[in-house]
Biopython code that builds the backbone (N, CA, C, O; Angstrom):
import numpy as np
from Bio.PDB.StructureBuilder import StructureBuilder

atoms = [
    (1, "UNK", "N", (-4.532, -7.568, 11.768)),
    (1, "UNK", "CA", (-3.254, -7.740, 12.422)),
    (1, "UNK", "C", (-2.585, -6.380, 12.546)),
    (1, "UNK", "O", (-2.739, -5.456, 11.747)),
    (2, "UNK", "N", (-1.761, -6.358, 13.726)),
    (2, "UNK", "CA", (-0.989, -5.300, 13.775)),
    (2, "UNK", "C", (0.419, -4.835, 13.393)),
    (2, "UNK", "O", (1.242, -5.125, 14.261)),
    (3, "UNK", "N", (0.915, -4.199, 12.340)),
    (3, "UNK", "CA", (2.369, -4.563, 11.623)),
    (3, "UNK", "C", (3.705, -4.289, 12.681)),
    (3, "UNK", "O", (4.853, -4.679, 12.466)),
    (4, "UNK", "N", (3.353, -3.706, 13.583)),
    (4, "UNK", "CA", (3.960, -3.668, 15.226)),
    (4, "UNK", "C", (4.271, -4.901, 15.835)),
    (4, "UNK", "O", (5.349, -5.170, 16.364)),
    (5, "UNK", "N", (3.224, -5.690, 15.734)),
    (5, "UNK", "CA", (2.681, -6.513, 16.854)),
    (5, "UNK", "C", (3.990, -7.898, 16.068)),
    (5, "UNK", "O", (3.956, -8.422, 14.955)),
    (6, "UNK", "N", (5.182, -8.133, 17.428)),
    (6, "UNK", "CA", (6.020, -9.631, 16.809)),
    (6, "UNK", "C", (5.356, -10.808, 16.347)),
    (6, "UNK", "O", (4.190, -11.107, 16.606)),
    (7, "UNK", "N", (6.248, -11.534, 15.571)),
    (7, "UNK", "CA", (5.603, -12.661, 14.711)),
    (7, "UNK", "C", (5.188, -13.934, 15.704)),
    (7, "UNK", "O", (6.237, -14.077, 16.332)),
    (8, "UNK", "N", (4.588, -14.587, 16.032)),
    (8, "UNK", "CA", (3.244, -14.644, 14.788)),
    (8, "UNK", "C", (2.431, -13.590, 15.894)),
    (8, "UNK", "O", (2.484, -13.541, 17.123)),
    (9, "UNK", "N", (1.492, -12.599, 14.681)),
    (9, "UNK", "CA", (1.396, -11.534, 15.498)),
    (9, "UNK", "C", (-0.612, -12.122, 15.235)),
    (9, "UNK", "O", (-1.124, -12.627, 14.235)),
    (10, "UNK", "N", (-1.144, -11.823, 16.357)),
    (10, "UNK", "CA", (-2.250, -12.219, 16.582)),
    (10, "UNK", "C", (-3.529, -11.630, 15.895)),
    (10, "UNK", "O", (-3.389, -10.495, 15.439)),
    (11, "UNK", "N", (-4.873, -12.280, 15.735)),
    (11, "UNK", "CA", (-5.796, -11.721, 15.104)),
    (11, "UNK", "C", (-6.624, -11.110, 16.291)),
    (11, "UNK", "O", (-6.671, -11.592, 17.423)),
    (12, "UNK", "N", (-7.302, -9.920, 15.842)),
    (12, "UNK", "CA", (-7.673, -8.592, 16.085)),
    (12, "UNK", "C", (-9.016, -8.876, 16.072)),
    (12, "UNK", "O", (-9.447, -8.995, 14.925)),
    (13, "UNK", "N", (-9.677, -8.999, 16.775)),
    (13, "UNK", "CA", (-11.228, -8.806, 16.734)),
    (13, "UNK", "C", (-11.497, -7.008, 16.662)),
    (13, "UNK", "O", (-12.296, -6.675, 15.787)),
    (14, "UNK", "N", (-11.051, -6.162, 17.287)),
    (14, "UNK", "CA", (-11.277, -4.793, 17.343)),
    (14, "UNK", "C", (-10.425, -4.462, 17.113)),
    (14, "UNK", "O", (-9.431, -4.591, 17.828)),
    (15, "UNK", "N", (-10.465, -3.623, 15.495)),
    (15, "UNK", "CA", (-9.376, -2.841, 14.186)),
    (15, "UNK", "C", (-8.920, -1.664, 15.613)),
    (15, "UNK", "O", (-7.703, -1.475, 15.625)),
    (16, "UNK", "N", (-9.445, -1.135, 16.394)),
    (16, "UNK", "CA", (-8.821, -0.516, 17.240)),
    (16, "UNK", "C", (-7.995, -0.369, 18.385)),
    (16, "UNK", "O", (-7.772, 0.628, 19.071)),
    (17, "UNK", "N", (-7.463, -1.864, 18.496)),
    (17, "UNK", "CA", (-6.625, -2.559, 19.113)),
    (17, "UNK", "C", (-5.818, -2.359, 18.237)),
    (17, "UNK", "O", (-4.784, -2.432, 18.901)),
    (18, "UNK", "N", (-5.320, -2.040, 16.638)),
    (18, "UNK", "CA", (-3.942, -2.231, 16.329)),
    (18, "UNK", "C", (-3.368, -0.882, 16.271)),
    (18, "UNK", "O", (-4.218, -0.062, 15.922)),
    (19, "UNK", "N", (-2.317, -0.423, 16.474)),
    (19, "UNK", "CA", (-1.329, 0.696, 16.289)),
    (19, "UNK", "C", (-1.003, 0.866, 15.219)),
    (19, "UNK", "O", (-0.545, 1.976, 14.949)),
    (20, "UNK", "N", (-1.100, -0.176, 14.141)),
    (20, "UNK", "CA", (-0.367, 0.216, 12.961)),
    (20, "UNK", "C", (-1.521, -1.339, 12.019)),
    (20, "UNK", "O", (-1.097, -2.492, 11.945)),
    (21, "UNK", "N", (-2.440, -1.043, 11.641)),
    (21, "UNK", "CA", (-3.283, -1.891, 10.977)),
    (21, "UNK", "C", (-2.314, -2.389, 10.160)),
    (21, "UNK", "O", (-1.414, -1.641, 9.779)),
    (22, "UNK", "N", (-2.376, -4.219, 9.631)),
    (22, "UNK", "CA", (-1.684, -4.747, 8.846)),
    (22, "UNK", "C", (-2.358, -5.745, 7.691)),
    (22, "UNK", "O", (-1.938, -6.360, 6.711)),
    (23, "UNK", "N", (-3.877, -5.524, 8.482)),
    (23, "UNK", "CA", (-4.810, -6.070, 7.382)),
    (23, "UNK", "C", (-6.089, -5.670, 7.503)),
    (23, "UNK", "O", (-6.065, -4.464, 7.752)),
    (24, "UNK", "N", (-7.218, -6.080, 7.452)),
    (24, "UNK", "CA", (-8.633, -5.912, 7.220)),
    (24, "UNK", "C", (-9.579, -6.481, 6.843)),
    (24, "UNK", "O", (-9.952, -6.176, 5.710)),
    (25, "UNK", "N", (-10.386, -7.545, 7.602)),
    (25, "UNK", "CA", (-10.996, -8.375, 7.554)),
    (25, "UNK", "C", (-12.979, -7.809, 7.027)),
    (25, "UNK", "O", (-13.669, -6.962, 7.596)),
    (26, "UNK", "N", (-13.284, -8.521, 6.021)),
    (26, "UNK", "CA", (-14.767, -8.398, 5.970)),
    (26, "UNK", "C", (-15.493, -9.406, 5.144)),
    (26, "UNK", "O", (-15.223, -9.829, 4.020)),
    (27, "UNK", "N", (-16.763, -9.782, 6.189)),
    (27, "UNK", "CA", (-17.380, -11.057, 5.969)),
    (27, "UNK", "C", (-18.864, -10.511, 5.377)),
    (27, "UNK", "O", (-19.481, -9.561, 5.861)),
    (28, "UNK", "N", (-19.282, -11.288, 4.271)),
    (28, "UNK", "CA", (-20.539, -10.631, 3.487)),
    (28, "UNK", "C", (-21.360, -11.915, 3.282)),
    (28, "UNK", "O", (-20.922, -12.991, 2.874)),
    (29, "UNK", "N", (-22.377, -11.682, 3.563)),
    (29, "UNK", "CA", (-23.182, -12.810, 3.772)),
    (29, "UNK", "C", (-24.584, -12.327, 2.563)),
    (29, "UNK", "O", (-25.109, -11.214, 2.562)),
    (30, "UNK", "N", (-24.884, -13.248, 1.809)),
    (30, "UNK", "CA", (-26.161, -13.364, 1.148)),
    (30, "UNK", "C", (-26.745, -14.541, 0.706)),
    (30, "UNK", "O", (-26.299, -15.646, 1.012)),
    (31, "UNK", "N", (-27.938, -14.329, -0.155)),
    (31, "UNK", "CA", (-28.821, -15.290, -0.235)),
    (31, "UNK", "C", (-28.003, -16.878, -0.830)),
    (31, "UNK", "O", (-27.964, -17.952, -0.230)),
    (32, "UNK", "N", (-27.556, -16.613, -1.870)),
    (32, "UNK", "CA", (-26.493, -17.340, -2.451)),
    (32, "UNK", "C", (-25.222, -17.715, -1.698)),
    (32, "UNK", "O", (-24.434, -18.264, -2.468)),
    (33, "UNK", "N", (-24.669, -17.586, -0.234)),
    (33, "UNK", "CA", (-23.833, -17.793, 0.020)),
    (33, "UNK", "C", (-23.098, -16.733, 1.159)),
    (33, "UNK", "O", (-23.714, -15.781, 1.638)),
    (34, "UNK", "N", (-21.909, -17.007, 1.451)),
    (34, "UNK", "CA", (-21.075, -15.915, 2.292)),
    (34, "UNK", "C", (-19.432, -15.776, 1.820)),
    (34, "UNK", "O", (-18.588, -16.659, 1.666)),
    (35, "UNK", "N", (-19.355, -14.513, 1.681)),
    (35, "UNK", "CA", (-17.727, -14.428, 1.621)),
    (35, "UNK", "C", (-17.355, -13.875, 2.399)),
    (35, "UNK", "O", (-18.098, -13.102, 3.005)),
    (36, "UNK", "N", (-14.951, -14.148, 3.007)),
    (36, "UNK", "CA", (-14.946, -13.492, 3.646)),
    (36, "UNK", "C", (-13.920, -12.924, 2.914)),
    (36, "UNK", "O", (-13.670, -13.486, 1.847)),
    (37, "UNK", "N", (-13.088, -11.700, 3.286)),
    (37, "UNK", "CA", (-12.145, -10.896, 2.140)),
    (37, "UNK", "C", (-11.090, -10.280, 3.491)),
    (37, "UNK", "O", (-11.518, -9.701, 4.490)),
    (38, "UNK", "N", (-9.911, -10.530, 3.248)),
    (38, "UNK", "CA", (-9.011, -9.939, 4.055)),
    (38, "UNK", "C", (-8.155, -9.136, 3.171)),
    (38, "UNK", "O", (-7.343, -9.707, 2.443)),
    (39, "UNK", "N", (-8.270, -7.878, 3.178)),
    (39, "UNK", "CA", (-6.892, -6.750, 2.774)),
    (39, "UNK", "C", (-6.104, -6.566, 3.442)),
    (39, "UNK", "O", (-6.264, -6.058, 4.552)),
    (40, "UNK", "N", (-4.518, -7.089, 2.747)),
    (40, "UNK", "CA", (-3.137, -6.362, 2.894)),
    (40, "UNK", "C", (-2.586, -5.276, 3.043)),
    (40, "UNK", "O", (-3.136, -4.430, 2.338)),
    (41, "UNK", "N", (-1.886, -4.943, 3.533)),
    (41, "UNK", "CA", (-1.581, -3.566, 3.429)),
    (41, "UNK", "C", (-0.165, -3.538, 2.425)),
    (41, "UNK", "O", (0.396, -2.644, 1.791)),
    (42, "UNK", "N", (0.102, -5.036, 2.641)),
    (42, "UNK", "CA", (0.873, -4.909, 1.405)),
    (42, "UNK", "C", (0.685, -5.210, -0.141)),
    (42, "UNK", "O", (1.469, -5.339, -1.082)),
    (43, "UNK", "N", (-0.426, -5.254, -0.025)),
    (43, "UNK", "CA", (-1.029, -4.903, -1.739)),
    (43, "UNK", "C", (-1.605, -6.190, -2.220)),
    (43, "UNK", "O", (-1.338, -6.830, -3.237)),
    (44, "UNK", "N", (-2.619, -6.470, -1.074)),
    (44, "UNK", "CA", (-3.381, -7.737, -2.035)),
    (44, "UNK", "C", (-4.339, -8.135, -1.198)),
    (44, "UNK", "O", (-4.696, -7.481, -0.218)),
    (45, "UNK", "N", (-4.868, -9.373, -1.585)),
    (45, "UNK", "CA", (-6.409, -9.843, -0.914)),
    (45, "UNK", "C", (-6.142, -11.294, -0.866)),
    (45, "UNK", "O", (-5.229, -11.865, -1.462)),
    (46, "UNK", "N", (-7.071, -11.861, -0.062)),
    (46, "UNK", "CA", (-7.670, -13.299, -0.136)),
    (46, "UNK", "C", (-9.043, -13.049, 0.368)),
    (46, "UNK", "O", (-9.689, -12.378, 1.172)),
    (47, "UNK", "N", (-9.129, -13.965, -0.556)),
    (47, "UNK", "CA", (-11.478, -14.039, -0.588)),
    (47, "UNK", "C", (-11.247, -15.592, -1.012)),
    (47, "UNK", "O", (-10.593, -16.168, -1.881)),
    (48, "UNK", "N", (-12.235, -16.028, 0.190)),
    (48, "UNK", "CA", (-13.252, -17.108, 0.474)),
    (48, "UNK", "C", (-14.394, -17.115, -0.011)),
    (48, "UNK", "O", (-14.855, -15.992, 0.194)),
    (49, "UNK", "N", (-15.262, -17.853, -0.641)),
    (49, "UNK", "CA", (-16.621, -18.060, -0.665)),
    (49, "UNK", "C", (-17.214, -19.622, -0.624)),
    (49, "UNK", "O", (-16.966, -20.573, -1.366)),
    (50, "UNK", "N", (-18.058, -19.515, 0.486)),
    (50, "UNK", "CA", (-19.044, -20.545, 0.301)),
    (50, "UNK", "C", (-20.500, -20.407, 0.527)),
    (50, "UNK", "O", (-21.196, -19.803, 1.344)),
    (51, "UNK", "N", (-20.765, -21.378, -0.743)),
    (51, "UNK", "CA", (-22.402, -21.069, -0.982)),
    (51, "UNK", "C", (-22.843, -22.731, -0.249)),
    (51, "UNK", "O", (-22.138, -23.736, -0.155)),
    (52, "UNK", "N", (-24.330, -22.490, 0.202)),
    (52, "UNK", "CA", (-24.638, -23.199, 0.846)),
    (52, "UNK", "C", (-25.017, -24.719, 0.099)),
    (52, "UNK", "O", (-25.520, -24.490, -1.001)),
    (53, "UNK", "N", (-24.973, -25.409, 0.231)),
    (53, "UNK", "CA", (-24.779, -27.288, 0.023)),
    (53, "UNK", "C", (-23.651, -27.501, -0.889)),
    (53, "UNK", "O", (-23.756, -28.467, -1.644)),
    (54, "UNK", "N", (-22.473, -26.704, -0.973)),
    (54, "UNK", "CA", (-20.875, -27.154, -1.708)),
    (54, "UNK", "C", (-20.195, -27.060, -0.182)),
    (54, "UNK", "O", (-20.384, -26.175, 0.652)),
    (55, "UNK", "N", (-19.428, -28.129, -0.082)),
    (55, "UNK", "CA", (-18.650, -28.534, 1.101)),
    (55, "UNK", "C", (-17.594, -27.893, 0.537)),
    (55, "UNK", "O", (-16.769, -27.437, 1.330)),
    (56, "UNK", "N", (-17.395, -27.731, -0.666)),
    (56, "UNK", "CA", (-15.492, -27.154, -0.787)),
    (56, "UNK", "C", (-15.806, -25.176, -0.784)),
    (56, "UNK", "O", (-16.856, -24.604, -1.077)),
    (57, "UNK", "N", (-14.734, -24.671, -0.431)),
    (57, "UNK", "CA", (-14.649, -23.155, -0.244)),
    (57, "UNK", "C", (-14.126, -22.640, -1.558)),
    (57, "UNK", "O", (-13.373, -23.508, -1.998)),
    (58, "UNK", "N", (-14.166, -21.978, -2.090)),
    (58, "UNK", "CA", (-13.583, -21.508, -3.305)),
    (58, "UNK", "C", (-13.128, -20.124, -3.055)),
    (58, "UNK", "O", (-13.839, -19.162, -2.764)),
    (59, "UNK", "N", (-11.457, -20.164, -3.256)),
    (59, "UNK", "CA", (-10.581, -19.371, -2.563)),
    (59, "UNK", "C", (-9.903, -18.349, -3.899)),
    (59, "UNK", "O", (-10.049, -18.757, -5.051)),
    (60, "UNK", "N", (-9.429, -17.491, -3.733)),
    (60, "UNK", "CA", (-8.913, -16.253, -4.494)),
    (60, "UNK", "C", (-8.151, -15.364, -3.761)),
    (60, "UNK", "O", (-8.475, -14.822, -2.705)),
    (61, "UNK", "N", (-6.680, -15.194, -4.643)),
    (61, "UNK", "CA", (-5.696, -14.661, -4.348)),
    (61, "UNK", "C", (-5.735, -13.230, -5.325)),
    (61, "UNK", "O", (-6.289, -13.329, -6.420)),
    (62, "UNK", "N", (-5.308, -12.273, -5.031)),
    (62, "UNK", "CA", (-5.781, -11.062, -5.956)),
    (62, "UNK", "C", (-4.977, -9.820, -5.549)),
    (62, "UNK", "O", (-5.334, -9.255, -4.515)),
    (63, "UNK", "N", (-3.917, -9.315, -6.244)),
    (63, "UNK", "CA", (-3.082, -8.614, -6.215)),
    (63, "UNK", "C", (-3.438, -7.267, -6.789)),
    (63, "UNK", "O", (-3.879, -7.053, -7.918)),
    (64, "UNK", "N", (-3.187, -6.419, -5.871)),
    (64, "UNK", "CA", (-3.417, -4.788, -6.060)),
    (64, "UNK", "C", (-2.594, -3.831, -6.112)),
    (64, "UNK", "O", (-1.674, -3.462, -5.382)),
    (65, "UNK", "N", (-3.216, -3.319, -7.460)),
    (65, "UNK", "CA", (-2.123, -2.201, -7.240)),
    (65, "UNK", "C", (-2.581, -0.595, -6.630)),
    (65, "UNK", "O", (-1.873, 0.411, -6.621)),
    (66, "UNK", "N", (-3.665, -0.710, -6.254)),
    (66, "UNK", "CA", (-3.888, 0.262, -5.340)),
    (66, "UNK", "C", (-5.464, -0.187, -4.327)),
    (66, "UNK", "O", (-6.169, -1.125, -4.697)),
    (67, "UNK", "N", (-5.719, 0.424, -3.400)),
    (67, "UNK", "CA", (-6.724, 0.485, -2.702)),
    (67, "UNK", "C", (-8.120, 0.365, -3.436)),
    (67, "UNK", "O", (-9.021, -0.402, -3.099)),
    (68, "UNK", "N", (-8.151, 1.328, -4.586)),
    (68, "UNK", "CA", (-9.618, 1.168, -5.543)),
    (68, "UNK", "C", (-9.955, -0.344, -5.791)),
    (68, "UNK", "O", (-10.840, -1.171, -5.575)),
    (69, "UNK", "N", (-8.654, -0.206, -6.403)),
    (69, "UNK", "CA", (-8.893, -2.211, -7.031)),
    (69, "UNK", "C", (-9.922, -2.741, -6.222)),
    (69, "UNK", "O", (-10.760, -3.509, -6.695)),
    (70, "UNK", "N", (-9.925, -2.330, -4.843)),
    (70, "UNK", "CA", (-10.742, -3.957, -3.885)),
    (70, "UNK", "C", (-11.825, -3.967, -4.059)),
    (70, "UNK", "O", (-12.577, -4.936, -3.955)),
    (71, "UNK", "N", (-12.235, -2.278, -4.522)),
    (71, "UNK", "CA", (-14.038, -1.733, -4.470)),
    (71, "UNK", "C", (-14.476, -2.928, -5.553)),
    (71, "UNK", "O", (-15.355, -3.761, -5.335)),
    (72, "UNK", "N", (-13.784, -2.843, -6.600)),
    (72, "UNK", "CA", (-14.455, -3.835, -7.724)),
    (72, "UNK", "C", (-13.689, -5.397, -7.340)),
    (72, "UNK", "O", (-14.416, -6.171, -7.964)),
    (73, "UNK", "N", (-13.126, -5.848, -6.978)),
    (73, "UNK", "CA", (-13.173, -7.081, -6.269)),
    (73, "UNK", "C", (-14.516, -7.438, -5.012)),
    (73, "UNK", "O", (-15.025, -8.521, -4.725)),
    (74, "UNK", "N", (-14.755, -6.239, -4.538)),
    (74, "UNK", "CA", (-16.070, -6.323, -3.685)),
    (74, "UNK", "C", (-17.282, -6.622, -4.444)),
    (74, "UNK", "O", (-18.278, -7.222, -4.041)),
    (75, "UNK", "N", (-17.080, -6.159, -5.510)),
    (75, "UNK", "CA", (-18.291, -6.034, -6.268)),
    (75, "UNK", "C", (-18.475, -7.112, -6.690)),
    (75, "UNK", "O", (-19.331, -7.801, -6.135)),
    (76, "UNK", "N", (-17.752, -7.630, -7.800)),
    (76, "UNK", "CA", (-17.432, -8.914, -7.824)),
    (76, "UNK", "C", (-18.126, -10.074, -7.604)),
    (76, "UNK", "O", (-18.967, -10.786, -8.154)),
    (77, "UNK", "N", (-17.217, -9.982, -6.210)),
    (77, "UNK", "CA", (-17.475, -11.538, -5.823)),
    (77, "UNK", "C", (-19.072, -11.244, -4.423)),
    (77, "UNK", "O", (-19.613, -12.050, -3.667)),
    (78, "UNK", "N", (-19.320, -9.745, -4.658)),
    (78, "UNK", "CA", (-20.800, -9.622, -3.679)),
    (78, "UNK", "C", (-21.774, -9.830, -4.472)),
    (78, "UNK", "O", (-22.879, -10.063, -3.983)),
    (79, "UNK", "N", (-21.558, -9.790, -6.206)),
    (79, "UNK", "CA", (-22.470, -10.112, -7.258)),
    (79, "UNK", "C", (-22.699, -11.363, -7.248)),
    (79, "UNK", "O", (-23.572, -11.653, -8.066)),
    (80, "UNK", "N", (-22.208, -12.425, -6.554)),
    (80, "UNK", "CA", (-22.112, -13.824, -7.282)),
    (80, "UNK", "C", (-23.083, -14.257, -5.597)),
    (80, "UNK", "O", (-23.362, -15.453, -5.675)),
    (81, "UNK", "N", (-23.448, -13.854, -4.667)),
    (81, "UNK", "CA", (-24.152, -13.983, -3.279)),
    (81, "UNK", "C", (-25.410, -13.300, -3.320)),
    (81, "UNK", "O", (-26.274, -13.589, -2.493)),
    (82, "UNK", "N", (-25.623, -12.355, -4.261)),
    (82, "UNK", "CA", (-27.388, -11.928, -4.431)),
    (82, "UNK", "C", (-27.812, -12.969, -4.914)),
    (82, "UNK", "O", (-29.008, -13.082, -5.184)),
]
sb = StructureBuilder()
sb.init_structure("model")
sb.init_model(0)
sb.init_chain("A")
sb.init_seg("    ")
for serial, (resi, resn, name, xyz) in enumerate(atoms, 1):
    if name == "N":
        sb.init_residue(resn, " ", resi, " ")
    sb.init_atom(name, np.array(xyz, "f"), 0.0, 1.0, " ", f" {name:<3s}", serial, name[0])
structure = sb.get_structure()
């Protein structure tokens, strides 16, 4: 999303369409499953995961206090899809 762009401000297929990035979308796919992870720019995350034959998604809210944090939230939840 674009932090420019008026409310409700639309999703971005190409991060280079926004003027002022307001989030950051990334989808990770493995053997065990797929997650997807959207970063805030105001200091936090939501991650999805679903592994294949569970119908429910298992969701996570995750508050940062800086940019590093997400590397090991990546790690994480990309450990639990090998």
């Amino acid at each position: 999303m674009d932090n420019d762009a008026s409310w409700p401000a639309p999703l971005l297929q190409d991060r280079g369409q926004a003027g002022r990035p307001k989030s950051l979308g990334v989808r990770v796919h493995g053997d065990a499953g797929e997650a997807e992870f959207v970063l805030y720019a105001g200091g936090w995350a939501d991650v999805l995961v679903l592994h294949p034959g569970i119908d429910e998604l298992a969701s996570e809210y995750v508050e940062l206090n800086d940019v590093e944090e997400f590397g090991s939230v990546l790690d994480r939840i990309v450990g639990l899809l090998v």
